[in-house]
C-alpha positions as CSV (number, residue, x, y, z in Angstrom):
1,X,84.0,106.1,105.8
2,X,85.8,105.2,108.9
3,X,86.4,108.3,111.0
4,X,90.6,107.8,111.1
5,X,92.7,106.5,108.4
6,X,95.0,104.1,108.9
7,X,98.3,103.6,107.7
8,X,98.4,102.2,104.7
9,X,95.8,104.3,103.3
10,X,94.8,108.2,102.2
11,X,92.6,110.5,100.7
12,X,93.7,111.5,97.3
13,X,92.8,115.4,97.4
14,X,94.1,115.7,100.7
15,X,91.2,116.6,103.2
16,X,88.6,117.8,100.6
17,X,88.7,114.4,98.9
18,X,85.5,112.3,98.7
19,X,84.7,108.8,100.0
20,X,85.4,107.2,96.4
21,X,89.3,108.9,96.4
22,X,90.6,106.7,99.1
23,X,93.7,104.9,98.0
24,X,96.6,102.9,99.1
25,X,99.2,104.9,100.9
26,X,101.9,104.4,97.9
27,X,99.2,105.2,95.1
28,X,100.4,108.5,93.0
29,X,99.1,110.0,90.2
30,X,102.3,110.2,88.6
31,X,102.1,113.8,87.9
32,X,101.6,116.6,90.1
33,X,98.8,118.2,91.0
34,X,99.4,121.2,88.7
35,X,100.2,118.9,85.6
36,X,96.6,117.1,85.7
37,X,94.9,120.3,86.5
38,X,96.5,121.6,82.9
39,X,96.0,118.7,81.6
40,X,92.1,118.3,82.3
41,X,92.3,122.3,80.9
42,X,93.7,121.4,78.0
43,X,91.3,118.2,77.3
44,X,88.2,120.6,77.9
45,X,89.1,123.2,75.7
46,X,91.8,122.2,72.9
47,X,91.7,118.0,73.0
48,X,87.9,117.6,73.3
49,X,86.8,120.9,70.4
50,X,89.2,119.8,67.4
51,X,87.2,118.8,64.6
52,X,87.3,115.2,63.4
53,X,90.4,115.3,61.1
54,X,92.8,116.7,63.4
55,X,94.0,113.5,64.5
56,X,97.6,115.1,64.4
57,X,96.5,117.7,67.3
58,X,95.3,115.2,70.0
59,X,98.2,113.3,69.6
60,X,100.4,116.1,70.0
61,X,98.1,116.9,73.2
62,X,99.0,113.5,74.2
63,X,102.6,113.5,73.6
64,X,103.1,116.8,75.5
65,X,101.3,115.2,78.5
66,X,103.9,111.9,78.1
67,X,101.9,109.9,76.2
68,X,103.8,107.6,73.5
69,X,102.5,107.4,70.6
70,X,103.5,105.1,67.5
71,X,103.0,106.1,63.9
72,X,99.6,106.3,62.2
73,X,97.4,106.7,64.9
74,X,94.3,107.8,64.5
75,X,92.3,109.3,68.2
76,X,88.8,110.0,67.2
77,X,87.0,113.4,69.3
78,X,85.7,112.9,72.2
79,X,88.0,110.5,73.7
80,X,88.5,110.5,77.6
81,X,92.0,110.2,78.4
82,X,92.8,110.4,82.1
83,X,96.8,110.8,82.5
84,X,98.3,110.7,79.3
85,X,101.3,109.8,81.1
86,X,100.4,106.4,81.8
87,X,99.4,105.6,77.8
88,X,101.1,103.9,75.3
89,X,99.8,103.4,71.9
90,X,101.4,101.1,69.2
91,X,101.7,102.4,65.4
92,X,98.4,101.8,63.3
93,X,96.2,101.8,66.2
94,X,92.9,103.7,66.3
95,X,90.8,104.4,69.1
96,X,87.0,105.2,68.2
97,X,84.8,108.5,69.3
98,X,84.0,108.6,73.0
99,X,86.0,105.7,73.9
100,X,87.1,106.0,77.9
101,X,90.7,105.3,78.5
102,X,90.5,105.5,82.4
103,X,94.2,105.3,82.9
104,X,95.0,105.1,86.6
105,X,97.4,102.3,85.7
106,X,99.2,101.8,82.6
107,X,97.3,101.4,79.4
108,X,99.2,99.4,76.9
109,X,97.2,99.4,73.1
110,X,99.3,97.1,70.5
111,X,99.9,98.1,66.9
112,X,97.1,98.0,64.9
113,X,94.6,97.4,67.7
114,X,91.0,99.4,67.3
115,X,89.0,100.3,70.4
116,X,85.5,101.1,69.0
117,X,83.1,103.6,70.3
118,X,82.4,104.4,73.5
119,X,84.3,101.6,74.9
120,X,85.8,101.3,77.9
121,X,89.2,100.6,79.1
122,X,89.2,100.5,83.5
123,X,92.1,100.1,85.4
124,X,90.4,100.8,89.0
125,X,88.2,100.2,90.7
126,X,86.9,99.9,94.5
127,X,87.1,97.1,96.9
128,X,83.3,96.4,98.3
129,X,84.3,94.6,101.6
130,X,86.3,97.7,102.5
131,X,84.8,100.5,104.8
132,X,86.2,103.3,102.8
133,X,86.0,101.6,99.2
134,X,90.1,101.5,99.2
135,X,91.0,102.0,95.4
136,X,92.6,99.3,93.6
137,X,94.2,99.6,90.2
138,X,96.0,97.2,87.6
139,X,97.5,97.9,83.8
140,X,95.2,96.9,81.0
141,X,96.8,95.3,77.8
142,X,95.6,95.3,74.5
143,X,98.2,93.3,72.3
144,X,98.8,93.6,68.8
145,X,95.9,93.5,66.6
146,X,93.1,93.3,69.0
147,X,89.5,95.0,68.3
148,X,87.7,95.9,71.5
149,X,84.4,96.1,70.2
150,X,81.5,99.3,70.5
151,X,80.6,100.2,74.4
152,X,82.7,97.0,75.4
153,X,84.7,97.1,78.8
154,X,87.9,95.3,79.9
155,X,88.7,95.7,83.6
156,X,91.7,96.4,85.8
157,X,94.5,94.0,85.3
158,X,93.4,92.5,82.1
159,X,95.3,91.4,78.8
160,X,93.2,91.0,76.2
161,X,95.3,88.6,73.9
162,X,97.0,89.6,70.3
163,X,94.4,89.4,67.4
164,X,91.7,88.6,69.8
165,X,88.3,90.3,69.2
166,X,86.0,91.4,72.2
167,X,82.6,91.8,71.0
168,X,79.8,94.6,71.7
169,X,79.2,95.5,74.4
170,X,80.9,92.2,76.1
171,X,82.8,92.8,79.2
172,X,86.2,91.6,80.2
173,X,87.2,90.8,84.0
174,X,90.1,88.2,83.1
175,X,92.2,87.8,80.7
176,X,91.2,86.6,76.8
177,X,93.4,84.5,75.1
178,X,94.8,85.0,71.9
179,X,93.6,84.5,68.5
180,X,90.0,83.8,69.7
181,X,86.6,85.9,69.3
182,X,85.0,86.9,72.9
183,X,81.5,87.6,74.1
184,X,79.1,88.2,76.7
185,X,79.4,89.4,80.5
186,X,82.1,88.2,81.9
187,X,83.6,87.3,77.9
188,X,83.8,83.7,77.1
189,X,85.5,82.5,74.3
190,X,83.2,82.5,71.3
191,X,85.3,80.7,68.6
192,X,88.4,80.9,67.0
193,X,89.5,83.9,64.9
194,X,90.8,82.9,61.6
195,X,91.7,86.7,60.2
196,X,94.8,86.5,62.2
197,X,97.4,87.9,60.0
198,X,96.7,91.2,59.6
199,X,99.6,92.8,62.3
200,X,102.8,90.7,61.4
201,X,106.0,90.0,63.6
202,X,107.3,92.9,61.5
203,X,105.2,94.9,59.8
204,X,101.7,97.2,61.1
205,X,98.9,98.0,58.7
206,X,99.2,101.4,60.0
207,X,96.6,103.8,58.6
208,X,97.5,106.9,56.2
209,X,96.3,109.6,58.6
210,X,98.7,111.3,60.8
């Protein structure tokens, strides 16, 4: 780490920070300190222990910590949320058990979309060049009727097109067109997907659990 920072940098944590919490001098969490420390109580002990069916609870966790939520969601346990008040989640949507939604930038997940187990949704990550691995962070969009496949990653900055599917384990560092099936490390277009009419203009298959 270089000895003195500069100005357009600082150490998230204050002094006591470590190397990987240096940021750009106008990064914020977008809560206060206080509000993620409840909120990181609150995923330990409430969000992370309800049982399977209590879909209804988590997403009330969520929507207390700002999160908007659309109708028929389902959040599977074990989901790793890191500011709720940078997620937005579209009606119909389901996100799968110990999926990562490592929101230091907006999160955006369309109607009807599924993110699959133990995926992961990025938005930072650390420039390599830089002395100090400067953070740097960009939204991740998921539109409508995308499926973001088991332990599949899409990186800072990406939109991952409507009713495009990202396959296992694939990873995404650019954005995936629409209406296609993706694979492989960095995702490629696979082929077309032709079961593309599932989220309309104006209606959701939205799921019956609350």
């Amino acid at each position: 780490m270089s000895p003195e920072m500069s100005g357009d940098r600082k150490r998230l944590g204050g002094e006591t920070g470590g190397i990987l919490n240096i940021v750009p001098a106008g990064y914020s969490r977008g809560a206060s300190g206080i509000v993620f420390l409840l909120w990181l109580l609150v995923r330990q002990w409430l969000f992370d222990l309800l049982p399977r069916p209590c879909y209804s609870w988590r997403i009330f966790w969520l929507r207390v910590f700002g999160a908007s939520i659309g109708r028929g969601v389902i959040i599977r346990p074990g989901v790793k949320v890191e500011f709720p008040w940078r997620l937005t989640i579209g009606d119909g949507a389901m996100v799968g058990d110990e999926a990562r939604l490592y929101n230091l930038a907006p999160v955006a997940i369309g109607r009807g979309c599924v993110v699959s187990q133990y995926a992961h949704i990025c938005t930072g990550t650390h420039d390599p060049d830089d002395p100090d691995f400067i953070l740097h962070t960009g939204p991740v969009t998921l539109e409508d009727g995308c499926w973001v496949a088991t332990d599949a990653f899409v990186g800072p900055g990406v939109t991952v097109g409507r009713n495009t599917v990202l396959g296992a384990r694939s990873a995404a560092f650019t954005d995936l067109p629409a209406g296609k099936i993706c694979i492989g490390t960095p995702a490629r277009v696979l082929r077309d997907r032709y079961a593309v009419a599932r989220v309309g203009p104006q209606e959701n298959n939205v799921h019956n659990e609350a």
